[in-house]
N, C-alpha and C positions, 0 to 999 in steps of 0.2 A: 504494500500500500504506500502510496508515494503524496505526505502531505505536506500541505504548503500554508504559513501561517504567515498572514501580514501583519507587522505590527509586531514589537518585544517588549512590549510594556510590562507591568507586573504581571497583567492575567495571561498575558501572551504566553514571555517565558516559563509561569507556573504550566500552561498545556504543555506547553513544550517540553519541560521537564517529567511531567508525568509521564505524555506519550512515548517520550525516549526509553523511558525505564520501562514501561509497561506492556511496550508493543516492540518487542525486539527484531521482527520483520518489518516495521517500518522504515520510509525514509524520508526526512525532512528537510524542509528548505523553507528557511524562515529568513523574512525581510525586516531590517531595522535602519532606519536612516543613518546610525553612526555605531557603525561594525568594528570600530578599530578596539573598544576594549572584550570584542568575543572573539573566540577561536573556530572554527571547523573541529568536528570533532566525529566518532564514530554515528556514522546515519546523520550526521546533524549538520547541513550547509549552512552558515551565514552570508546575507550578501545584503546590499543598499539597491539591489537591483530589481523592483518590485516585476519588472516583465518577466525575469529572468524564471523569478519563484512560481510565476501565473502558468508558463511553459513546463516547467518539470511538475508539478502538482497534478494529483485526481482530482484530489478533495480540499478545498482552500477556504483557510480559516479565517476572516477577518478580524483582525481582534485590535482596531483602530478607536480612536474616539467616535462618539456618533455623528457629530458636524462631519466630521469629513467620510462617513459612507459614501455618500451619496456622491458626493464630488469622485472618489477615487473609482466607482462603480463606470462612472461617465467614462472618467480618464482612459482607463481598460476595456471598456466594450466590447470593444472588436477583437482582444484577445480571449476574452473569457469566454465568450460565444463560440471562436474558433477553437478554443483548445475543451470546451464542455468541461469547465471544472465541475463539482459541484459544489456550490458556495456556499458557506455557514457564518453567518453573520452573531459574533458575540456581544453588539455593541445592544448599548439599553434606547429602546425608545424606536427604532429604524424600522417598520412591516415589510414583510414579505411584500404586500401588494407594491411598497415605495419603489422596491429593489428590483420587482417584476415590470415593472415602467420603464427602466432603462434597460435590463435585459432582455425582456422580452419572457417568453414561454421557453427555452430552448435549454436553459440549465437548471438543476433542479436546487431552488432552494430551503435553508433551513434556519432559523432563528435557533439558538441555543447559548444558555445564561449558566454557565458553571459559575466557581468560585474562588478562590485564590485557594482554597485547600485541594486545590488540584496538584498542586505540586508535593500534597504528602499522598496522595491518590484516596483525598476524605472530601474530594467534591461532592456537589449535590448538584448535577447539571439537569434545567428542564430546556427539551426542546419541542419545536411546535416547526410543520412545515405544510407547505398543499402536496406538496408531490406525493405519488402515489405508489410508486417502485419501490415494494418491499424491499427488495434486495438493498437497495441504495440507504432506505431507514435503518436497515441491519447496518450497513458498514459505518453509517453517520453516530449510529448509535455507540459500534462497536469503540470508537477513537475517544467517546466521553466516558466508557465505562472502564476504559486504563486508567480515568483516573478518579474516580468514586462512582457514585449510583448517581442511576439516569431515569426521568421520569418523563412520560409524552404530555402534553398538556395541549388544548386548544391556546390559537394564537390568541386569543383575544382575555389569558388568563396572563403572558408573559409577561408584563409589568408587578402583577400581582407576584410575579417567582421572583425576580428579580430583586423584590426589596425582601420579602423571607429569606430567601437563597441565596444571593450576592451581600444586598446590604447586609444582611441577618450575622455575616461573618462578624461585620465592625459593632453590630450590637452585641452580640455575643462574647466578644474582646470586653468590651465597656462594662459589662455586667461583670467578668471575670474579674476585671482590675480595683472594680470597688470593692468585690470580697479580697482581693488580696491586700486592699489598703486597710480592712475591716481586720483584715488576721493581723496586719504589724499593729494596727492600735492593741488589740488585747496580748499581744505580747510576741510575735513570730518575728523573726528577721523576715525579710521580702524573698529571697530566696526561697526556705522552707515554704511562705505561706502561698506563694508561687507554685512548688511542687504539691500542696496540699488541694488547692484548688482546682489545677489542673486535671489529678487524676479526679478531685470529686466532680468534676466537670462532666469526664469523659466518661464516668460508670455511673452519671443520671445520663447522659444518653444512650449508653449499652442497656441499661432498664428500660427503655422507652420503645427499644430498635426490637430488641428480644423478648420482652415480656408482652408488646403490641399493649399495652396497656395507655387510656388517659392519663396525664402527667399527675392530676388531681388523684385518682388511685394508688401511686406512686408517693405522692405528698401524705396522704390519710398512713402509711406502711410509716412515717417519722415520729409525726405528729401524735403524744400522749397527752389526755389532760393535764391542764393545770404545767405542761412543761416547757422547757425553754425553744423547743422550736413552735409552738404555737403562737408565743408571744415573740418572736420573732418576726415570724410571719405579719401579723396582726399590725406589728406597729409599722413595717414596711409599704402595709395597705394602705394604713392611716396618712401616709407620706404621700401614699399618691403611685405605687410603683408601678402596678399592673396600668394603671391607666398613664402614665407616663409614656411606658412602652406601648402601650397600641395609639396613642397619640401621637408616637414618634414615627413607628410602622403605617400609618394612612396621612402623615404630611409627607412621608417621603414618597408614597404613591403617587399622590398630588401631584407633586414636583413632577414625574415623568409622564402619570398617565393623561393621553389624549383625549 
């Protein structure tokens, strides 16, 4: 499989880093305006040569800012038509119909919203596309699922993924780092209360993944009367937390969705 990723930005290189490790018959060819501090490496071309990548690529990843889709979609035209990539556009905000306006009907595309924990292969990528060639959903599928789990969604839910599943990363930092500010108040070095958080992070989500359980079923298994995670809880409410956060999760919708 021979892909081609435009763009090295964070989310770029995190695919890129998955894919590399994850799909070892792959071959990539990835474009970055300023190559001189990357190397060439096994399966992995750099270049500033964005035709170049468009030519050697099946499956071409765009992983640009969203302003410039649409201009660079223009730019290329007449290569991507010719050479039938199929194109997968990462950027937040850009529909398939926008993309289908300059291309035309001829190559098949796909909207898909991974996450920067792509590059530990603990993404959470949704994609949404018109095209209709299983074969081709399988192999689009196959390059998101090197680097975590992949979910199909109607296009018209991908803003809604987007801030869960992309933003969701940087809120989910944000919550960690107050519990690890919370552990040095009552006595931890940041280190420790860094590694305490961390794993208690990751084995509330393995209960959640594995057990298919409501998060709230999972809270009731802490929570005794009269004990200090209910009053815990309770005064976080009174703060405002839960609705903080979904206050934060539908202004950032707002922000992108049309």
């Amino acid at each position: 499989m021979k892909i081609g990723i435009i763009g090295c930005g964070n989310l770029g290189m995190s695919l890129l880093r998955g894919i590399q490790d994850q799909m070892p018959h792959a071959e990539i060819w990835a474009s970055k305006r300023n190559v001189t501090e990357l190397q060439n490496e096994s399966r992995v071309f750099f270049t500033n040569d964005n035709q170049h990548v468009i030519e050697q690529a099946d499956y071409l990843i765009i992983a640009l800012k969203p302003y410039t889709i649409l201009p660079f979609l223009k730019e290329y035209r007449e290569s991507i038509i010719t050479n039938q990539n199929v194109v997968i556009s990462v950027a937040t905000g850009i529909t398939i119909a926008e993309m289908q306006a300059i291309l035309g009907d001829s190559n098949p595309i796909y909207r898909a919203m991974p996450n920067t924990a792509a590059s530990v292969y603990e993404s959470i990528t949704a994609i949404a596309t018109h095209h209709v060639v299983p074969e081709t959903s399988v192999h689009v599928n196959s390059i998101f699922k090197a680097i975590g789990e992949v979910i199909e969604i109607e296009e018209s839910l991908m803003e809604a993924a987007t801030i869960i599943g992309a933003c969701g990363i940087a809120y989910v930092l944000r919550f960690m780092r107050a519990m690890i500010q919370g552990g040095v108040e009552v006595g931890f070095d940041s280190a420790t209360a860094t590694k305490i958080v961390s794993q208690t992070m990751k084995g509330a989500a393995t209960l959640i993944i594995e057990h298919k359980n409501h998060p709230e079923q999972e809270i009731d298994r802490v929570t005794t009367p009269k004990g200090c995670t209910i009053v815990g809880l309770n005064e976080m409410e009174h703060s405002g937390f839960s609705s903080a956060l979904i206050k934060g999760i539908v202004s950032s919708y707002h922000k992108i969705a049309k």
